[in-house]
Every structure is written in structure tokens, then in C-alpha cells.
C-alpha positions in Angstrom: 0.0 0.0 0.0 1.7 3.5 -1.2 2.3 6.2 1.4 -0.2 8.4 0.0 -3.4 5.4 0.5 -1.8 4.9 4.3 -2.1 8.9 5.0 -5.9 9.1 2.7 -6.6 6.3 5.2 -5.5 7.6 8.0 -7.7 10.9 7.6 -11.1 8.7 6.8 -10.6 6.7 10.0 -9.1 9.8 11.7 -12.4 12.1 10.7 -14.6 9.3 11.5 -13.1 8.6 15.0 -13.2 12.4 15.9 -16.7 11.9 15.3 -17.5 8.9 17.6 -15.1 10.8 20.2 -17.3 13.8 20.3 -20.5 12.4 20.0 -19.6 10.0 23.5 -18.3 13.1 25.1 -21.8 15.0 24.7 -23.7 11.4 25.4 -21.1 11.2 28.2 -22.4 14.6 30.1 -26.2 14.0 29.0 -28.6 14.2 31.7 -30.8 10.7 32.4 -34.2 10.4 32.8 -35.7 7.2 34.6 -38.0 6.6 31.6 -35.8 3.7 29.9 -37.8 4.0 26.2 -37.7 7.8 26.5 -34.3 8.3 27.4 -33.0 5.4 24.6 -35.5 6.4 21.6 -36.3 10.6 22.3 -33.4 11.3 24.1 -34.7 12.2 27.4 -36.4 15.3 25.3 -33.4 16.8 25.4 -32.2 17.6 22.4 -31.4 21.3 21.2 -33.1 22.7 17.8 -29.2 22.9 16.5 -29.5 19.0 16.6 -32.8 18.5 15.4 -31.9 20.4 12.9 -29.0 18.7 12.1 -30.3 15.3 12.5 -33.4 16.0 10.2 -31.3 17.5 7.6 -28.4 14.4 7.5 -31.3 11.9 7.8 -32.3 13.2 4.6 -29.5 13.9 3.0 -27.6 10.8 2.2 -25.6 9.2 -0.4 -29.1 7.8 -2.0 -30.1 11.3 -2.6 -26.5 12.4 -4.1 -26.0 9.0 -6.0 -30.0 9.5 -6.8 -30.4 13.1 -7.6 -27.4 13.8 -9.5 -27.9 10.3 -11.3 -30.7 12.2 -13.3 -28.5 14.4 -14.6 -30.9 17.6 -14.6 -32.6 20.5 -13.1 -35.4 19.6 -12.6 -35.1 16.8 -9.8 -34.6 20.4 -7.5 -38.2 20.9 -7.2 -38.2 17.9 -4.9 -35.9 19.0 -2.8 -37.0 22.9 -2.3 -40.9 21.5 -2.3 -39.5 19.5 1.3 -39.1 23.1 2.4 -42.9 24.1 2.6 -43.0 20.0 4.2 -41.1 21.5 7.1 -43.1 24.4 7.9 -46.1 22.1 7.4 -44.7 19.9 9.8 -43.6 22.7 12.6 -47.2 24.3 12.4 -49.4 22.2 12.7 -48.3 18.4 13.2 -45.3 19.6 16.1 -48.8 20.5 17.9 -50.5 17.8 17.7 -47.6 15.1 19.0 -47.0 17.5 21.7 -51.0 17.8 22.7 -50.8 13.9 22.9 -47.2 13.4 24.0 -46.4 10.9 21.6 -43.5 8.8 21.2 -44.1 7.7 18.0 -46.3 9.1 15.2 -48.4 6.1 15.4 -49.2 7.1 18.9 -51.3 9.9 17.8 -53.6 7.4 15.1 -54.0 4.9 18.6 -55.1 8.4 20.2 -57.5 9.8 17.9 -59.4 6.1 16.7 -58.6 4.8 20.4 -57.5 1.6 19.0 -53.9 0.3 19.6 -54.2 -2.0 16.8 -54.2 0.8 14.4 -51.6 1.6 15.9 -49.5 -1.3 15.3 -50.5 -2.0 11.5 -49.1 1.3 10.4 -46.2 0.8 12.5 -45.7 -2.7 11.0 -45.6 -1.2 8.0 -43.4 1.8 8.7 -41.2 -1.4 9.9 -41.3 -3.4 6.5 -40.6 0.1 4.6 -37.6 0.6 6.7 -36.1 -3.3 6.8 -37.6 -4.0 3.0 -37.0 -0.5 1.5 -34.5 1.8 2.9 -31.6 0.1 5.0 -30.7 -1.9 2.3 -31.1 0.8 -0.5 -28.9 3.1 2.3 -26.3 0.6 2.1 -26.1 -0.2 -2.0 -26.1 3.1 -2.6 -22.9 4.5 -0.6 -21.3 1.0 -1.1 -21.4 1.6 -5.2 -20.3 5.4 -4.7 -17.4 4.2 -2.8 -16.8 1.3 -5.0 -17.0 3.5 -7.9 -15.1 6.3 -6.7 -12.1 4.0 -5.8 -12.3 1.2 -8.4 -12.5 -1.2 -5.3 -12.5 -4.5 -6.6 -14.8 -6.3 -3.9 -18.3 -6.9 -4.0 -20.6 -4.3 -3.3 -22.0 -7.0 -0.5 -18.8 -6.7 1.4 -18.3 -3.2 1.5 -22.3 -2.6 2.7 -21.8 -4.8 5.8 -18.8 -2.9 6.8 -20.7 0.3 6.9 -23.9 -1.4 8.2 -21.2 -2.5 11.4 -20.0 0.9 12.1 -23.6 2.5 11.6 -25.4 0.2 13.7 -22.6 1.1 16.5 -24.1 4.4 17.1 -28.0 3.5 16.8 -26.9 0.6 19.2 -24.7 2.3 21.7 -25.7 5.8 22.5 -29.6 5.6 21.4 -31.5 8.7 19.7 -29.1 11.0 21.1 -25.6 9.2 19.7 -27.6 9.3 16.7 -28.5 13.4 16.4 -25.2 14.0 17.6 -23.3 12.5 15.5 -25.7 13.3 12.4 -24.9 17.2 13.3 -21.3 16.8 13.7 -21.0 14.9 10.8 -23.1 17.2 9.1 -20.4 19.9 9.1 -18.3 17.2 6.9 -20.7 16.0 4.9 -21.8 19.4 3.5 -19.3 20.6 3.5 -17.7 18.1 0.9 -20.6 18.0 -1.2 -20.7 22.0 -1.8 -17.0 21.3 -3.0 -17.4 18.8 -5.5 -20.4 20.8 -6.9 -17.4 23.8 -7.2 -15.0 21.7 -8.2 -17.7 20.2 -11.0 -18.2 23.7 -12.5 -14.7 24.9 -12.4 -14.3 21.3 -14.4 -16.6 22.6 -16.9 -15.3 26.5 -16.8 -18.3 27.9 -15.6 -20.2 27.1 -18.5 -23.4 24.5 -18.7 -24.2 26.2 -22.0 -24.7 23.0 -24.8 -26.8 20.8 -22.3 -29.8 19.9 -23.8 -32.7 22.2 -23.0 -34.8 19.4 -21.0 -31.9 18.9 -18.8 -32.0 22.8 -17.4 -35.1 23.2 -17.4 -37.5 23.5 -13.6 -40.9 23.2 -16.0 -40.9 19.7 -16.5 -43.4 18.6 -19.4 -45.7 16.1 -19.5 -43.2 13.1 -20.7 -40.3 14.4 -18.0 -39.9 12.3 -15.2 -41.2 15.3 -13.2 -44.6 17.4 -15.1 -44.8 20.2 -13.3 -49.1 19.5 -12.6 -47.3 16.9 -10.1 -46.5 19.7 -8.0 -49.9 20.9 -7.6 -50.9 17.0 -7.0 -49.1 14.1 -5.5 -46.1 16.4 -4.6 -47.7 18.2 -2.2 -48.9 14.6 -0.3 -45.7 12.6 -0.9 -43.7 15.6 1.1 -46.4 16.0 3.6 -45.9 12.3 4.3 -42.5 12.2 4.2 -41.9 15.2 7.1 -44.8 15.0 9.0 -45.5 11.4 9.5 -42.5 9.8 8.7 -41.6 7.8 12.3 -38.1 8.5 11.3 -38.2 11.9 10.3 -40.5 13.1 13.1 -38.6 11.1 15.9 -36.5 13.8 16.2 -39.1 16.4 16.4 -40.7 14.2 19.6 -36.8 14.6 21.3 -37.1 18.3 21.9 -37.3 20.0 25.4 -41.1 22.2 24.0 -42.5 22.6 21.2 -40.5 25.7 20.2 -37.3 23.9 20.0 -38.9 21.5 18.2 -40.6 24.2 15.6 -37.0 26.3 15.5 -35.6 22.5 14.7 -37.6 22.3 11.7 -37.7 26.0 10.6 -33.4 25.3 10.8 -33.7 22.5 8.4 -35.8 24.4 5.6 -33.5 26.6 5.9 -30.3 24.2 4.8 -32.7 22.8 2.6 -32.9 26.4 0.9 -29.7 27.5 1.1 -27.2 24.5 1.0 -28.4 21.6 -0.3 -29.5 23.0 -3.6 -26.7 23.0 -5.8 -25.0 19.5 -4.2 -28.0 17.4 -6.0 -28.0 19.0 -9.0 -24.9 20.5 -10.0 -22.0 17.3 -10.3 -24.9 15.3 -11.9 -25.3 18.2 -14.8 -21.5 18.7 -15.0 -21.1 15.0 -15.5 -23.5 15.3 -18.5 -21.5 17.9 -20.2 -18.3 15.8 -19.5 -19.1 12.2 -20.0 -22.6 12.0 -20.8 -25.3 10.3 -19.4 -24.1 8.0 -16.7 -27.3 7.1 -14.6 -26.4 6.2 -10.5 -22.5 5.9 -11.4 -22.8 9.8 -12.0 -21.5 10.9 -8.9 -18.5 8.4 -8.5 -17.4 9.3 -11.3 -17.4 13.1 -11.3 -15.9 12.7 -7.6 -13.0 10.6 -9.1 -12.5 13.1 -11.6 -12.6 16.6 -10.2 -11.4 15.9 -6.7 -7.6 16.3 -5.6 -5.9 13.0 -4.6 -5.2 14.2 -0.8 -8.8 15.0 -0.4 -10.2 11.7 -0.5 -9.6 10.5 2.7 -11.6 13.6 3.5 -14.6 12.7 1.0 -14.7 9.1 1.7 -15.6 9.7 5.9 -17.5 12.6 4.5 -19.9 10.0 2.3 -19.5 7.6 5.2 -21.0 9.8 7.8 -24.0 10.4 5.3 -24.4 6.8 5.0 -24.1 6.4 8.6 -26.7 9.2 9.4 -29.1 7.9 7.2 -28.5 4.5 8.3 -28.2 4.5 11.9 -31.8 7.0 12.3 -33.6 4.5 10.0 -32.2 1.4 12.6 -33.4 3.7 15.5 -36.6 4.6 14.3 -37.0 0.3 13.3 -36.6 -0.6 16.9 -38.5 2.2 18.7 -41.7 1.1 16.1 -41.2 -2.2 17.3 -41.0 -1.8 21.2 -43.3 0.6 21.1 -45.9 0.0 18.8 -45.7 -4.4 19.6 -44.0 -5.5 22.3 -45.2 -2.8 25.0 -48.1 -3.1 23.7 -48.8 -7.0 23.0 -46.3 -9.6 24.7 -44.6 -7.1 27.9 -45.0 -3.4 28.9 -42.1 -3.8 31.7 -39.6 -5.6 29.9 -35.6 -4.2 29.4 -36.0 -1.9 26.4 -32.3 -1.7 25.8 -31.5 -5.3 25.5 -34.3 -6.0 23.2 -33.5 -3.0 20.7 -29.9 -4.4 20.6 -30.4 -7.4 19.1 -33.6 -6.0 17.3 -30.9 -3.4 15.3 -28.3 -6.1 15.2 -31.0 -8.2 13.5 -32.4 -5.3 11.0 -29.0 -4.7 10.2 -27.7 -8.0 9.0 -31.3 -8.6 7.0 -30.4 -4.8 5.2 -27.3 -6.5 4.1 -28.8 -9.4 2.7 -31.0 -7.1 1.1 -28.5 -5.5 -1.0 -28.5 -7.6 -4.1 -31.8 -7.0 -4.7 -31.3 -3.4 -5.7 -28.6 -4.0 -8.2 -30.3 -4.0 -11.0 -32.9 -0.7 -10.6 -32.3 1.8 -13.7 -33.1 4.8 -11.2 -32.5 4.1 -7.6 -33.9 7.4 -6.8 -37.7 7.4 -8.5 -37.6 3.5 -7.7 -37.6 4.6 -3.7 -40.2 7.4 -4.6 -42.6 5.1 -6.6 -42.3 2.3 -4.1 -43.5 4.6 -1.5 -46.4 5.0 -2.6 -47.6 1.4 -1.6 -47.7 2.5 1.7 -47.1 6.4 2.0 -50.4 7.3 0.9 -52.5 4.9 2.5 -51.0 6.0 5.8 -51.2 9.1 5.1 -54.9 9.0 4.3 -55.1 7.5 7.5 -53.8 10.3 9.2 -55.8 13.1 7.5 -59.0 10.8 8.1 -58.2 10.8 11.8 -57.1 14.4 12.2 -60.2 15.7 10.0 -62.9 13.5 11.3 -64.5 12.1 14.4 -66.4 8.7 15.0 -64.3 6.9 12.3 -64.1 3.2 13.3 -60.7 2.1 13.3 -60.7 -1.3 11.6 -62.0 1.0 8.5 -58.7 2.4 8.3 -56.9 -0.5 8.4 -59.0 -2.0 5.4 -58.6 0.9 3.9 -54.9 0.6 4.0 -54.1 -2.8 2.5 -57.1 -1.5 0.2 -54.8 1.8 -1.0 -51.7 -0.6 -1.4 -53.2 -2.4 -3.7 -55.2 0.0 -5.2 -51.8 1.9 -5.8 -50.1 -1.3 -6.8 -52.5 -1.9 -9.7 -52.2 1.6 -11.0 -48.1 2.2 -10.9 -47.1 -1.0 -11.4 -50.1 -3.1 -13.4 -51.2 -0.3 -15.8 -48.1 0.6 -17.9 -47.5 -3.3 -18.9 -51.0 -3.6 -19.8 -50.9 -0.1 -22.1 -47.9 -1.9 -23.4 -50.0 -5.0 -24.3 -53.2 -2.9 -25.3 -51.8 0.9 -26.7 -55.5 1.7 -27.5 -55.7 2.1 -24.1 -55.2 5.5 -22.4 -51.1 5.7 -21.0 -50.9 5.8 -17.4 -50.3 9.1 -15.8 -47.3 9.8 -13.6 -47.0 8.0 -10.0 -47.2 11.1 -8.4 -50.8 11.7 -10.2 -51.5 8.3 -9.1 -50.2 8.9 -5.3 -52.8 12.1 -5.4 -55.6 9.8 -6.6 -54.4 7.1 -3.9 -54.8 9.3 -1.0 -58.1 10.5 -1.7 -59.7 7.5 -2.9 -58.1 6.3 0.8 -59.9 9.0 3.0 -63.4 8.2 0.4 -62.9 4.4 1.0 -62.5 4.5 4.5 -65.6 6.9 5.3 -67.7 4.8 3.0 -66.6 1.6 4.9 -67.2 3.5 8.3 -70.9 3.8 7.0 -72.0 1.2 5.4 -70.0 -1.7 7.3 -69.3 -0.3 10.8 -72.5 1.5 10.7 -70.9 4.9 11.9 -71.8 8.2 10.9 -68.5 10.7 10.3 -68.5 14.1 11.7 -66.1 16.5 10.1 -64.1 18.0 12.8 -63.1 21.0 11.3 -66.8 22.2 10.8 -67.2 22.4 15.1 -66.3 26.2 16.2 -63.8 24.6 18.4 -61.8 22.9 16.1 -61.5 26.6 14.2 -60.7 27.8 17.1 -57.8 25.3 18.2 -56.7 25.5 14.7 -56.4 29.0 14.8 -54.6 29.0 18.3 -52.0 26.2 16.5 -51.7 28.9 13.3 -50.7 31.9 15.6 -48.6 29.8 17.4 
């Protein structure tokens, strides 16, 4: 191994140790409470807005949204990221509130509240639990393992390289809890944007300034109707699919439930648009549309490849811990946020309320992690890792969803409607985004399917219609819309001004 790998080394393992070293020393000095699942999955409601700020924005932002974003290779793929902006204030005004009013732990808390049924409770958790084992650990862990391999011309299987970084992930979720976990997301934070705002300099000063000759679709924020992004989608499923994501996402919004008040917790969120706005911008867009002018189109290999071109030698010790830390982020909130749904949402609920919570959510990560890492193969193949995440969401983000807005908008809505209603809008989505387009294929005199965010808009409502209808004419319940009462104006109002 030449001198210069042995110091590159040396700084990724040195960056990522300063790292552990100051997220134990804060951890270290933590105040306890005696509530074991509060202190190990909120943190003791302890956490500043600096780190829920921090935590919310690396949770987000990890090498699936680099790889991802930048792997289109256009402008356009930046609506999604400044349309999570009006998610966050959505999220601080009114849904910060509401968890608060029913001091949840997780979101699912506040469905058992307003149906008083803890099995509601525990479907959407179980599948908030399949998204996260099925969907996202593993997709966490192909990603940065080809941007790595990539990057480096590693020649070991991508397999290899994933477990390594689901070992050191799973440390922190394991060891320090929800607090290890913001920490070291805010700390790493510093390195991880830090990094990607230089490679998206370094991309344009590889290009001279100068994305003049790029086809016009690829700078272009008015996407057209055959664009992977129409810009009607913003007036439809957009608006749902970020709603979802920032408001009743278990992992998103665990870090929201760890702050001291709701103030924190709203300044939290209000920090993170405000990254969003200002930062992350121009690191998903900018290497991906430099790598067009310079190589062409390139798909998910994009952003290796532009790293491994632009970046000095001696800074890749430096990028690698950066990409590690996002991975890490990513990886160790999504392992937290597993284990919290299950204690909290099963075990307390079903099989032991007093049990050791630490012990069980050790071996539950270490078992979430090694099933991610089997997992990994099966994402090899996707064209588009990105818009494969977003259009597999939509199985179960909008049927949860509608679950929440039926709840939230209407009383005397029996719960085992909702829970019909939700393997009803998984299928229901299923048939649409996956089962139309091969049967327009077989049958072109058929109308062509409309995009899946169209589809997620039509899922969501057809959810909250199916569910009512069900209420009614199965349960034998008559709805009352909540926000027609003078005090539900009136608490709105109070929530607004707040």
C-alpha cells in the first residue's frame, strides 16, 4: 500500500473517529431520565433545535439522494428537494402540535389516540417497519457501497463493503440511542456538506463555468408532460408525498418528539428548511449536470465518477468519511426509528410493557442490520434508484397518510376501517403504478398511465373516500367532520398563531 493510500486512510478513519469521540463526550455529560424507552429512543427530550436540525437535515440527506439526484443528470429533480421546504413548515405548524398535545412517542401514537384503538396503531407501525427493513436500509447501504466502490475502483463486492458500513452505523443506533444518533448526524453534518458544496465547485470549475450546450430538458424546472417530473405533479401528488415524508414519517419526526417544547422543536424544523434552501440545492444538482456535459449520461454511477475526476488525490480520505458519515446518518436514524416502532408499537403493547428496552432494541438493530445486508443484491439492478424509492413509496405512504388526515379531519371513524382501507390503497396503488403501464404496453388503444405522483394524489383521496364509505355502510358509523365544530376553528387558529 503506497504512502499516499496509508495517510488518505489515516484521515477517513481519523475524521470518523473524531466523530464517535465527540458524540460519547456529549452522550457522556447528557442528563438521564428514569423513563428507559424515552431516554433510549427521544433522548430524554433533550435535544437542542441545533440537533434536530442537524439530524433532520443528514437523515435526509444521504448518499441515495447524491447517487439518486445527481444520477438524473438535470434540473429539474430540485423541485423535490425545495418542495420538502414548505413540508417543514407544514410539519412545525401544525403536526409539532398535535404530537405534543398527545405526547407521543411515535407518530403512530397519535392514530391509537384519535381512533382509540392500539391496533391501528401497530398495522401502520408494521408497515413503517417493512418500509424501513424491506426499502430503505438496504437501499442506504447499496447506494454509498457503489459510490465508494465507484469512486475507488475497489474491486470487492458491493456486499462486502455494505456490511462494513452497516457494522459501524449500527454502532451508534446501538450504543448511545437517539441522542448518539442526532449528535453524530450534526457533527457529521459539518463534513458531509461541507464536501458536497466542493465537489459541486469543483464540478463547475471542471466545466469552466459554463453548462451552456446541455440539452434544453436537462435545465429546465418546467418539467413537461413526458419528463420524469410534469410540473401538474407539484400541484398534486407532490404536495402529499412531502407532507408524508416530514410529517408522518416515524423517522423523520422522531427527532421532532426529542425536543425539550414545542418551540425547540418548531426552530428545529424551521433550521432545516432553511439548509434545505440554502445548502443543499446545488450538491443534487450541479455534479450530476457537469457529469452530463463531460461524460454523458451515466445514470447512478454519476456521482463516483465526477468525484473521481474533479477531486484532488489528498482529499479523498476527507470525501470518503464525508460519504461515510451520510451513509451512517441515514442508516443509523432509519435502525433507531425500526426498533422504537417495534417496542413501542408491539412489544409494550402485546407480549410485555415492563420488559428491558435496551437489550431488546440491541439485538432488534443487530437483526435489522444484518437482514439490510442481505437485502443489497436486490437493488442492483434498478435503472433509477432514486424514482424507484419514490414510486415504491407510494404502496404505503399514501394509505397512511390518508389514515392520518382521516383521523385528524374527522371524528367517530371506526378504526378497523382504516386498516381496510390501508391494505385497500396498497393495492389499489399497486394496480395503478405498477399493473397499468404493462397492460398499455400490451393494449396501446388504451389511455397511457399518468405519472406516479398523479397516481399517489388519486391514492390518497380514494383512501380517505374508501375509508368513510366503509365507516358507513359496514361499521354502521356516521363521520363528523371535525373542522366544521367552532372549536376545532378555534384550536386550529390557536395552533396557526402559534
Amino acid at each position: 500500500m503506497s504512502t499516499s493510500t496509508l495517510i488518505q486512510l489515516g484521515v477517513f478513519l481519523g475524521l470518523n473517529a473524531l466523530v464517535g469521540a465527540i458524540t460519547w463526550w456529549h452522550c457522556r455529560h447528557a442528563d438521564r431520565s428514569g423513563n428507559e424507552a424515552k431516554e433510549y429512543f427521544l433522548a430524554s427530550s433533550s435535544l437542542s433545535w441545533v440537533f434536530i436540525a442537524g439530524s433532520l437535515t443528514l437523515t435526509n440527506i444521504s448518499t441515495d439522494t447524491l447517487v439518486g439526484w445527481n444520477g438524473n443528470q438535470m434540473l429539474l429533480v430540485l423541485c423535490w428537494e425545495l418542495a420538502g421546504i414548505p413540508g417543514l413548515i407544514l410539519l412545525a405548524k401544525i403536526f409539532v402540535p398535535l404530537y405534543y398535545k398527545y405526547k407521543c412517542t411515535t407518530v403512530t401514537e397519535l392514530l391509537e389516540r384519535r381512533y382509540n384503538s392500539k391496533h391501528i396503531r401497530a398495522t401502520v407501525g408494521g408497515i413503517f417497519l417493512l418500509g424501513d427493513v424491506l426499502i430503505f436500509l438496504p437501499i442506504m447501504l447499496y447506494t454509498s457501497s457503489l459510490l465508494l466502490k465507484t469512486m475507488f475502483g475497489l474491486q470487492v463486492p458491493i456486499v462486502v463493503i455494505a456490511s462494513c458500513t452497516a457494522a459501524v452505523g449500527a454502532a451508534y443506533a446501538i450504543g448511545g440511542g437517539l441522542r448518539a444518533v442526532a449528535i453524530s448526524d450534526t457533527y457529521s453534518g459539518v463534513i458531509v456538506l461541507g464536501m458536497a458544496l466542493l465537489i459541486a465547485f469543483l464540478s463547475l470549475n471542471a466545466v469552466h463555468w459554463d453548462l451552456s450546450g446541455l440539452p434544453p430538458e436537462r435545465m429546465t424546472l418546467i418539467g413537461g408532460p413526458d419528463s420524469v417530473l410534469p410540473w401538474p405533479t407539484l400541484l398534486t401528488g407532490m404536495i402529499f408525498t412531502q407532507l408524508y415524508y416530514w410529517s408522518t414519517n416515524q423517522t423523520i419526526t422522531q427527532r421532532i418528539l426529542a425536543a425539550p417544547n414545542i418551540r425547540e422543536a418548531q426552530k428545529g424544523a424551521y433550521g432545516a428548511a432553511v439548509i434545505r434552501l440554502l445548502i443543499v440545492p446545488p450538491m443534487v444538482v450541479i455534479p450530476g449536470l457537469c457529469a452530463y456535459k463531460l461524460f454523458g449520461p451515466l445514470g447512478d454511477a454519476t456521482y463516483g465518477r465526477i468525484v473521481g475526476a474533479v477531486l484532488p488525490t489528498w482529499l479523498l480520505g476527507t470525501f470518503a468519511a464525508a460519504m461515510f458519515a451520510a451513509v451512517m446518518t441515514s442508516y443509523n436514524a432509519t435502525l433507531n426509528s425500526a426498533a422504537s416502532l417495534y417496542v413501542c408499537d408491539f412489544h409494550q403493547k402485546y407480549i410485555n410493557d415492563k420488559g428491558p428496552i435496551k437489550w431488546l432494541s440491541i439485538w432488534l438493530q443487530v437483526g435489522f442490520a444484518v437482514f439490510s445486508v442481505a437485502m443489497v443484491p436486490v437493488y442492483t439492478g434498478a435503472e433509477s434508484i432514486i424514482q424507484l424509492i419514490q414510486q415504491l413509496l407510494g404502496l404505503f405512504s399514501m394509505p397512511i397518510l390518508a389514515a392520518f388526515i382521516t383521523g385528524l379531519l374527522f371524528r367517530n371513524v371506526d378504526a378497523r376501517a382504516v386498516i381496510a382501507t390501508l391494505v385497500f390503497g396498497a393495492i389499489f396503488y399497486a394496480l395503478l403504478s405498477f399493473g397499468w403501464p404493462p397492460l398499455h404496453q400490451l393494449h396501446p388503444t388504451l389511455p397511457a398511465p399518468p405519472h406516479f405522483l398523479h397516481l399517489m394524489f388519486a391514492t390518497v383521496w380514494t383512501c380517505v373516500g374508501f375509508a368513510l364509505a366503509l365507516n358507513r355502510v359496514v361499521f354502521g358509523k356516521r363521520s363528523e367532520f371535525e373542522l366544521g365544530t367552532r372549536e376545532a376553528w378555534r384550536n386550529a387558529y390557536a395552533t396557526l398563531k402559534a
